[in-house]
N, C-alpha and C positions, 0 to 999 in steps of 0.2 A: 565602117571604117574604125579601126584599132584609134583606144583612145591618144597614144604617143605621136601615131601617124598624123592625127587631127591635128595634134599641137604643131607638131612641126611646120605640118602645111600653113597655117596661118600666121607662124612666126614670119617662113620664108616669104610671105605674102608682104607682111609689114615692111618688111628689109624692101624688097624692091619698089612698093610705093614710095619709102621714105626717099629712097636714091633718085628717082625721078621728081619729086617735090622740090629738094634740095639742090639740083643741079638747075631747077627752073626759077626756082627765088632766087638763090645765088648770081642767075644773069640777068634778072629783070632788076634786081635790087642794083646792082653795076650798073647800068644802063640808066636806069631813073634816080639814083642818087638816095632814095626813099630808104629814110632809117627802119620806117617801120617794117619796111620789107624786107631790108636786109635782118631785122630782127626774127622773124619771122622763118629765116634761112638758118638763122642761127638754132632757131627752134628745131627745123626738120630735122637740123646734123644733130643735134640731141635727141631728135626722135632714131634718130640713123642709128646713132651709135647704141640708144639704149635697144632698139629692137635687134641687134648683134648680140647683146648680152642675152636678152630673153630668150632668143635662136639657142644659143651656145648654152645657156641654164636648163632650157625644156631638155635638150640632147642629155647631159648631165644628169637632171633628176630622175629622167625616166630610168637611168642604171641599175638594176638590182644591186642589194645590199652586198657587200664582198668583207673581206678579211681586215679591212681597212675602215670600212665605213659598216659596220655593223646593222647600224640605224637605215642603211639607205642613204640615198643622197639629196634628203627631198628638201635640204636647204640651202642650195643653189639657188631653187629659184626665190628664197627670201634674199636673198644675199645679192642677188640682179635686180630684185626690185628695190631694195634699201639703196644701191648704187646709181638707179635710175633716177630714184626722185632725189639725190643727191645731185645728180645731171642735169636735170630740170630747174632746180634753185640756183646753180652755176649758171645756168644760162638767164633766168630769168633777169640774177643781178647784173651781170654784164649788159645787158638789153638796156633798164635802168641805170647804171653806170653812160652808157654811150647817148643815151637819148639826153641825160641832163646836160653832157656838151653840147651837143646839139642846142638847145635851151640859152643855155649862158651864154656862149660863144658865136651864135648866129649858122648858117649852113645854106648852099646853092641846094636847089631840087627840079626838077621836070615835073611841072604840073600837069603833062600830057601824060597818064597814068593809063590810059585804056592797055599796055600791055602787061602793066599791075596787077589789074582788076579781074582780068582774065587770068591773069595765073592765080591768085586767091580762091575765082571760084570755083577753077579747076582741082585747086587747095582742098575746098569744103568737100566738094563734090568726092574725093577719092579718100577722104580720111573719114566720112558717116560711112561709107562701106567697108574700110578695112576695121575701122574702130567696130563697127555692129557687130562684125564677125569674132572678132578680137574677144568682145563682150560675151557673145554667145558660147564657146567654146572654152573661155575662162571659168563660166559657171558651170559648164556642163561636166569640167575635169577638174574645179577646184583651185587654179593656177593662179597664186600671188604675180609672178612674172607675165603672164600673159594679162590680168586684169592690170596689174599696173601700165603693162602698154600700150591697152586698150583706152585708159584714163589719162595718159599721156596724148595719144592723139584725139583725144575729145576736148581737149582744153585746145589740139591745135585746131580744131572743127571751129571753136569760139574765136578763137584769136585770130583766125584767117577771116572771117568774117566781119568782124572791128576792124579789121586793118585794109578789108575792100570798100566797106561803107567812109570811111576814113578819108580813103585814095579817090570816091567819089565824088565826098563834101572839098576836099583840096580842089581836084579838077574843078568845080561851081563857083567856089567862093575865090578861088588861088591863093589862099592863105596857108601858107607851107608851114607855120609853125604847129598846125595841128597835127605834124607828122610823126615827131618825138612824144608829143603828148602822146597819141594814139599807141604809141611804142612803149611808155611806159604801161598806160594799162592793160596793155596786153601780158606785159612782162608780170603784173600784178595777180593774173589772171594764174598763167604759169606756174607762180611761186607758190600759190595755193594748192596747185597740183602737185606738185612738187613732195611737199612739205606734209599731205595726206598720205602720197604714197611711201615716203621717208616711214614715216610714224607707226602705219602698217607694219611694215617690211619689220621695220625693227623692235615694231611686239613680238612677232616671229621666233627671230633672232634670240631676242630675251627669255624666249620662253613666257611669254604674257599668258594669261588664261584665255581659255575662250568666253565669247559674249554671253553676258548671264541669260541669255534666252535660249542656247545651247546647253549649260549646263539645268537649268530649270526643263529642258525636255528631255536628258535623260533623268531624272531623278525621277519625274512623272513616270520614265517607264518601271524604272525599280518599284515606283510606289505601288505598282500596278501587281505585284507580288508581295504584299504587306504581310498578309497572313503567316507565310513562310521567310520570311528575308526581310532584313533592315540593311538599307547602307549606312555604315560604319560613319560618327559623326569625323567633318574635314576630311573625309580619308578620298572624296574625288579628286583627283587632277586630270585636267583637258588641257591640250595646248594645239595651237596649227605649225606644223611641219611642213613649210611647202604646201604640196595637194592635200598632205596626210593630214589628218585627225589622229593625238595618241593620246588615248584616255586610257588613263589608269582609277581603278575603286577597289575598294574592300567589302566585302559582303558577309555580317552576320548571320548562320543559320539558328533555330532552335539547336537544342544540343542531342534533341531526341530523330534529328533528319538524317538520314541516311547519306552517305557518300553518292549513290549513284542520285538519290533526290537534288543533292548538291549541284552535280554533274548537270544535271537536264534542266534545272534554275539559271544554271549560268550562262546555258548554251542559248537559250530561252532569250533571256537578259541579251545579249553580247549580239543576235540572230535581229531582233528590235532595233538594238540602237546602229548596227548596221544599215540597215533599209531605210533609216531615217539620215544616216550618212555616211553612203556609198562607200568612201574611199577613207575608210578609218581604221586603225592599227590598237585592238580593245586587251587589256591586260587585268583580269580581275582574279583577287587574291579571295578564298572564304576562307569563314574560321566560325568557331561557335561563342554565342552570344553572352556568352559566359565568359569569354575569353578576357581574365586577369593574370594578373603577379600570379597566383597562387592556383590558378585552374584545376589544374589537375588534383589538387591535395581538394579544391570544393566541389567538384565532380565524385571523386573517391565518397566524402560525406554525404552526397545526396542520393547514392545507390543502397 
């Protein structure tokens, strides 16, 4: 299966569980009065909305580069995820917001929850499958957008399960104020999530570097050709694009290597750090190790 076709399939996967969770919270939450649940409603339509955006980002990134977008378009899907986990803090504080009324103000509830409980764990039950997939398929194609939606409904994996165990202790004990409680930390839970995939997204975005154990495994490949080539000192830059990797470096030769030696170093070089990561866009300038102000006039004196 084409890797575009992959992503999409699991996007549109997310969207339809998300619309069946939400339309289920939404009416048990009605029915039982249950902030936590209706929190919890509030969640899926954030998982709803944001797996909309990831559907409509993957569609987008996968575009080849045009007249417009030169680079490609592979920061859409930065751009859906930094919106998501924007989505997810929006919701998280509204949750928090509503549960402290609840708190200070008092609130009626249905401590008969069994049709709660069952939609919770029907909850868990369909987001460790869609999230697993979600997961899988992120790593396999490199997708900020997809892993952030995958870590969006892992945290609703959590929260729906706080919020059954929750709805159980109420039914036992009938102590209805543990309902807000329960709703705040879940909201807690959320914000955390939120606010990782915010942070990602928008290294992205910035242009952040990559993780120094990505740029320490290509330097190790350069090293691996010492004899002939040095990288040029500061001159790597790595960044994530979406799925892409775009690494840029300079590459010093001796000055006695030939162009085509040059040639079969870089192709060598550039061949390595590919296979070590798949879907990356490698940009390497040489020059000779000699290479000052004055080059040419101190080549001329050493012949």
């Amino acid at each position: 299966m084409q890797i575009n076709t992959k992503k999409k399939l699991v996007a549109g996967l997310s969207i339809t569980s998300n619309v069946i969770l939400s339309v289920l919270k939404i009416i048990t939450g009605v029915l039982s009065g249950s902030l936590s649940i209706i929190s919890e409603a509030i969640h899926s339509l954030s998982d709803l909305f944001a797996s909309c955006l990831t559907f409509f980002s993957v569609i987008k990134s996968s575009q080849p580069a045009d007249k417009d977008h030169p680079y490609g378009h592979g920061k859409y899907e930065d751009m859906a995820g930094f919106i998501e986990g924007d989505l997810i803090i929006f919701a998280a504080l509204l949750i928090i917001w509503e549960a402290s009324k609840k708190i200070l103000f008092g609130f009626d509830m249905d401590t008969e929850n069994n049709l709660g409980i069952a939609v919770m764990l029907i909850a868990v039950i369909f987001n460790i499958i869609v999230s697993s997939l979600l997961f899988k398929v992120a790593k396999e194609t490199n997708s900020i957008s997809l892993y952030a939606d995958a870590e969006h409904l892992r945290t609703d994996v959590y929260s729906s399960l706080g919020v059954m165990f929750g709805l159980i202790l109420i039914k036992i004990t009938g102590y209805s104020l543990l309902d807000p409680v329960i709703a705040i930390i879940v909201a807690a839970i959320i914000f955390r999530a939120g606010y990782s995939i915010s942070n990602k997204a928008g290294s992205n975005l910035l242009d952040h570097s990559l993780p120094e154990e990505n740029i320490y495994s290509i330097k190790k490949i350069i090293s691996d050709y010492s004899t002939n080539v040095t990288l040029k000192p500061e001159s790597l830059k790595a960044r994530q694009v979406g799925p892409t990797k775009d690494i840029d470096l300079i590459l010093q030769f001796q000055e006695n290597t030939s162009i085509c030696e040059c040639h079969k170093i870089c192709d060598e070089i550039e061949k390595q750090i590919c296979e070590l990561y798949p879907n990356c866009s490698i940009s390497i300038h040489s020059e000779p190790v000699c290479y000052i102000t004055n080059c040419q006039t101190s080549c001329k004196k050493n012949k």
